[in-house]
C-alpha positions as CSV (number, residue, x, y, z in Angstrom):
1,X,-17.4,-9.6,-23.9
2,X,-13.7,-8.3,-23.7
3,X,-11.3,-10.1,-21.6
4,X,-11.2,-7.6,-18.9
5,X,-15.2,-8.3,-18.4
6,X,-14.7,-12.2,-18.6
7,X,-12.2,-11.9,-15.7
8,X,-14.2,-9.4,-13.6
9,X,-17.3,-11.9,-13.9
10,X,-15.3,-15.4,-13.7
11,X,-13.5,-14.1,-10.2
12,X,-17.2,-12.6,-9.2
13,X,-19.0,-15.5,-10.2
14,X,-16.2,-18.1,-9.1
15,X,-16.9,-19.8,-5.6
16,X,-14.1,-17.4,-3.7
17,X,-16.5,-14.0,-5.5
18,X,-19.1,-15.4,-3.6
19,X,-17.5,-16.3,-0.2
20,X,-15.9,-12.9,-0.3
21,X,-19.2,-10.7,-1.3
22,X,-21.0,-12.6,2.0
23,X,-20.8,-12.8,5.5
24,X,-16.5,-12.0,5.3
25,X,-16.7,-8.9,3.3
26,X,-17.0,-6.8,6.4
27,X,-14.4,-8.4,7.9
28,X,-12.2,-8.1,4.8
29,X,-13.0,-4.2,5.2
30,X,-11.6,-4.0,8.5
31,X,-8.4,-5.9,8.4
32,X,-8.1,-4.0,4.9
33,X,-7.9,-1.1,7.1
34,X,-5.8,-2.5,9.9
35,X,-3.0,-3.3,7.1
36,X,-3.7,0.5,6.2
37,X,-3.0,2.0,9.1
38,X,0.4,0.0,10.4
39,X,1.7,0.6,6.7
40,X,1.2,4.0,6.9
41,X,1.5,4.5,10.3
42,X,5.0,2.6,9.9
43,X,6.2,3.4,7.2
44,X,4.8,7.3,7.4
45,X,6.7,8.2,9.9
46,X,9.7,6.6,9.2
47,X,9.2,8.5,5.8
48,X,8.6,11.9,7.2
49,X,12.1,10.9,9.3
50,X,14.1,10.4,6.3
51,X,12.4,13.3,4.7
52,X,14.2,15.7,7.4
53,X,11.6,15.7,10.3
54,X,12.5,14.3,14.1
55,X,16.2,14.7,13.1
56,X,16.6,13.6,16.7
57,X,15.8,10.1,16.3
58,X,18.2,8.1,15.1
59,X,17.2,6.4,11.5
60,X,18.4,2.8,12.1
61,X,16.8,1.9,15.1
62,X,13.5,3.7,13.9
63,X,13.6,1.6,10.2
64,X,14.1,-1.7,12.4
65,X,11.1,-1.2,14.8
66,X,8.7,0.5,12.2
67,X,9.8,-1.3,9.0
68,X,8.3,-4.9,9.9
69,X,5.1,-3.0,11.2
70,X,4.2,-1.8,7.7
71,X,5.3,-4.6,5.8
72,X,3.2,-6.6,8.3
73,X,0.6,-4.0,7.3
74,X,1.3,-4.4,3.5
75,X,0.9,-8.5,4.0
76,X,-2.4,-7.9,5.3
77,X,-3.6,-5.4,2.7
78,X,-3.0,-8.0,-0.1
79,X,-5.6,-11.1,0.6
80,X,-8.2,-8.5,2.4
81,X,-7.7,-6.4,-0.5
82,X,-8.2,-9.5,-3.4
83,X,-11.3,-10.7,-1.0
84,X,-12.9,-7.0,-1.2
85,X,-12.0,-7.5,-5.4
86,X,-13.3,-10.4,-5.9
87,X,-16.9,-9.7,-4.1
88,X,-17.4,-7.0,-7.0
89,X,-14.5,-7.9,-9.7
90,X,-16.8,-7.3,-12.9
91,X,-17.2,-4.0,-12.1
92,X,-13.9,-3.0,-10.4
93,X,-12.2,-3.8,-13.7
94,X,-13.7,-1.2,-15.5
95,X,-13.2,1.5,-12.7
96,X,-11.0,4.0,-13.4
97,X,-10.3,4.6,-9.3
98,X,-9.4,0.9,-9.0
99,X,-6.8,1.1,-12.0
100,X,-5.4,4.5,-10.8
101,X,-5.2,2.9,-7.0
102,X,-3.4,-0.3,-8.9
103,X,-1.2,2.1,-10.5
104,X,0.1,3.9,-7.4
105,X,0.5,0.9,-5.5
106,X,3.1,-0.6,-8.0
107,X,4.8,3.0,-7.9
108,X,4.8,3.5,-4.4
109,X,6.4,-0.1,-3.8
110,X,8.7,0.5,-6.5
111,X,9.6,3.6,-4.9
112,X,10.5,1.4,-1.7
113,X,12.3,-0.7,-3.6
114,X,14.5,1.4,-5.2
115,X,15.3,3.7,-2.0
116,X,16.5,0.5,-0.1
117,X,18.3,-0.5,-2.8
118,X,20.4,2.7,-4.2
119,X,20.1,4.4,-0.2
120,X,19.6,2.1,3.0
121,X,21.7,-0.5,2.3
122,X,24.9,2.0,2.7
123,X,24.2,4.9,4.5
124,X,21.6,3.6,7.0
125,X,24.1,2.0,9.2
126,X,26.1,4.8,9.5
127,X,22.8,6.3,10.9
128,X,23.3,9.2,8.2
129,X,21.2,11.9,6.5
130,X,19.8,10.3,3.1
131,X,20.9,12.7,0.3
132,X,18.5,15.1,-1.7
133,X,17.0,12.7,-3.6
134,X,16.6,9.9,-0.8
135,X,14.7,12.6,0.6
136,X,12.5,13.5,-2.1
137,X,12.1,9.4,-2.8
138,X,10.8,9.5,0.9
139,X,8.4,11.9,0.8
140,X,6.8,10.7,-2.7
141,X,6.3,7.5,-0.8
142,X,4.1,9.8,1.8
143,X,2.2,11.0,-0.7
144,X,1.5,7.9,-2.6
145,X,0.7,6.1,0.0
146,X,-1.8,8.5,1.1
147,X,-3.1,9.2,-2.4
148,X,-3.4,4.7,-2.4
149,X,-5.7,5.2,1.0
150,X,-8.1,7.8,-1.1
151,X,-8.5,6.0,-3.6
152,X,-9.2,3.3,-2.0
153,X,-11.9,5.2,-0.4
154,X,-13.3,6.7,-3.0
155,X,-13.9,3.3,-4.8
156,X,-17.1,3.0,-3.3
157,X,-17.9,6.7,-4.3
158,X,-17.4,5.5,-8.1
């Protein structure tokens, strides 16, 4: 047995694998999707904002209100989302949807990262435009974030 295998079945078989594949899976499933929706209902919009959309709204006061609403999100994603693994770790290990959705999540929050680090920090402030690339850097974050959600989905389809 490889590694990989001895992980997926020691977190499955491991008293937290079997708490989480009972009676709290479904529960798990929904505030899963509850941290789904505010991060990309939060950060989403504020993302299509920066991308060049609802130029009327002013950027600052839009990243303060929706900003702690998708991070909020992202903090519930992360032990609904390791309860949901560890309920069916030895064979989520070996699915290629799961790695991919791992893959994109480390992306997209580097992509976060990086665009408050090189953009918000300065310009946000000053309530201006974000430049070419700030914009492209927002709108990859739509699109991995969305393509996180699908894969998530599909899991069970794979």
């Amino acid at each position: 047995m490889d590694r990989l295998s001895a992980f997926g079945e020691a977190v499955q078989s491991s008293a937290f694998g079997a708490w989480a594949g009972g009676d709290i899976y479904p529960i798990a499933n929904l505030v899963h999707l509850l941290g789904l929706v505010m991060l990309i209902g939060g950060i989403g919009i504020l993302d299509l904002r920066l991308a060049g959309l609802f130029r009327r709204i002013p950027v600052a006061p839009l990243s303060s209100a929706l900003t702690p609403i998708a991070l909020f999100g992202l903090a519930l994603m992360i032990p609904s989302g390791a309860t949901m693994f560890a309920s069916d770790a030895a064979s989520l290990v070996h699915s290629p949807t799961f790695r991919w959705k791992l893959i994109l999540i480390v992306l997209a929050v580097a992509n976060a990262i990086a665009f408050r680090f090189l953009w918000q920090g300065k310009r946000l402030r000053r309530d201006s435009e974000p430049p070419p690339w700030g914009r492209l850097m927002a709108g990859a974050s739509i699109l991995l974030w969305l393509w996180v959600a699908a894969l998530g989905r599909m899991i069970a389809y794979s």
